[in-house]
N, C-alpha and C positions, 0 to 999 in steps of 0.2 A: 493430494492423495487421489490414489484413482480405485473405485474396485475390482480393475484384475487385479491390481498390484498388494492387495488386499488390507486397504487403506492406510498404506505405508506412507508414512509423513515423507516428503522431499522438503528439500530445500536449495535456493539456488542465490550465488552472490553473483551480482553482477555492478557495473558502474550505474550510478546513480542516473548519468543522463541516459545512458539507455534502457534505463528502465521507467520511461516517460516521467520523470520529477525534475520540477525546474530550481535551480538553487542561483541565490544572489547571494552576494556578502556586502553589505550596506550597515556602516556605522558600527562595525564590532559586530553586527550580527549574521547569521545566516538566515535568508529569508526562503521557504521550504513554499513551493508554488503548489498548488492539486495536485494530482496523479492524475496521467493522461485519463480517457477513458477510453473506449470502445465504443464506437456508433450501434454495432451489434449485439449488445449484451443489453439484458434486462436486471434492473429495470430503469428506465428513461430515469438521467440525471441532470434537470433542467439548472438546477440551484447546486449551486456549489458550495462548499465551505470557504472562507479566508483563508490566505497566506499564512504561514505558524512562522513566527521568528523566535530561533534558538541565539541562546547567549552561549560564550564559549564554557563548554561543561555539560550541557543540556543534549538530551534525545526526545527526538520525536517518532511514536510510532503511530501508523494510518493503515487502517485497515478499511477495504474496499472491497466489494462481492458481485456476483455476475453470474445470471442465468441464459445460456444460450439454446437453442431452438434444434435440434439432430436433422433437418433438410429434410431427407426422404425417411430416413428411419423411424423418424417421430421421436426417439431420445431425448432427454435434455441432459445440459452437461452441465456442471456449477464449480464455477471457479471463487476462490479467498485470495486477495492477495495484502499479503502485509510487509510493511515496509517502513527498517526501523533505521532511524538517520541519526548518526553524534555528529557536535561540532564538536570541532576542535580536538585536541588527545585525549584519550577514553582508554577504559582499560580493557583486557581479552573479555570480562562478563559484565561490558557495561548494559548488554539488552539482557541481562537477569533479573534488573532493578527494576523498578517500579517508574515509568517512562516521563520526562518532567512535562509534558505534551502528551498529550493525546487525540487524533482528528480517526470516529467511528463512523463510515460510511456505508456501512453493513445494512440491504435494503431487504426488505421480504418478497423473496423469491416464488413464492408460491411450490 
């Protein structure tokens, strides 16, 4: 959401791996790696969470946040990003439900 846009929710799909998430399929599972991060956003994420393995049927959603610095304007801009993963066949309103995972990476931004 931005506001000129006057905090009009977006949303955008895109493929998994380029949206920095790394996935393995090991033993029947999907193994769901961190979400990249930004070396530039705040705030410093030295520790990371584990790996989330989904069984077939299972969603993960991870949600991760970011304050960055406006250079010359002095601005700062805050970015959310969430990102909600099924294995296996899911139905059109499987991220309505209640996520069988959950990884909340959401830091205070100041």
């Amino acid at each position: 959401m931005r506001e000129s846009d006057a905090f009009e929710p977006r949303m955008q799909v895109r493929e998994l791996t380029d949206a920095g998430i790394v996935l393995c399929e090991v033993d029947g599972l999907l193994r769901v790696g961190p979400v990249d991060v930004t070396m530039f956003g705040m705030p410093r994420r030295n520790r990371r969470p584990p790996a989330v393995r989904l069984a077939p049927g299972q969603w993960l959603q991870w949600q991760i946040n970011y304050r960055f610095g406006g250079g010359w304007s002095g601005t700062w801009t805050y970015r959310l990003e969430t990102y909600n993963v099924a294995y296996g066949p899911a139905s059109l309103d499987v991220f309505l439900s209640t996520p069988s995972h959950r990884v909340d990476e959401r830091g205070f931004l100041r």
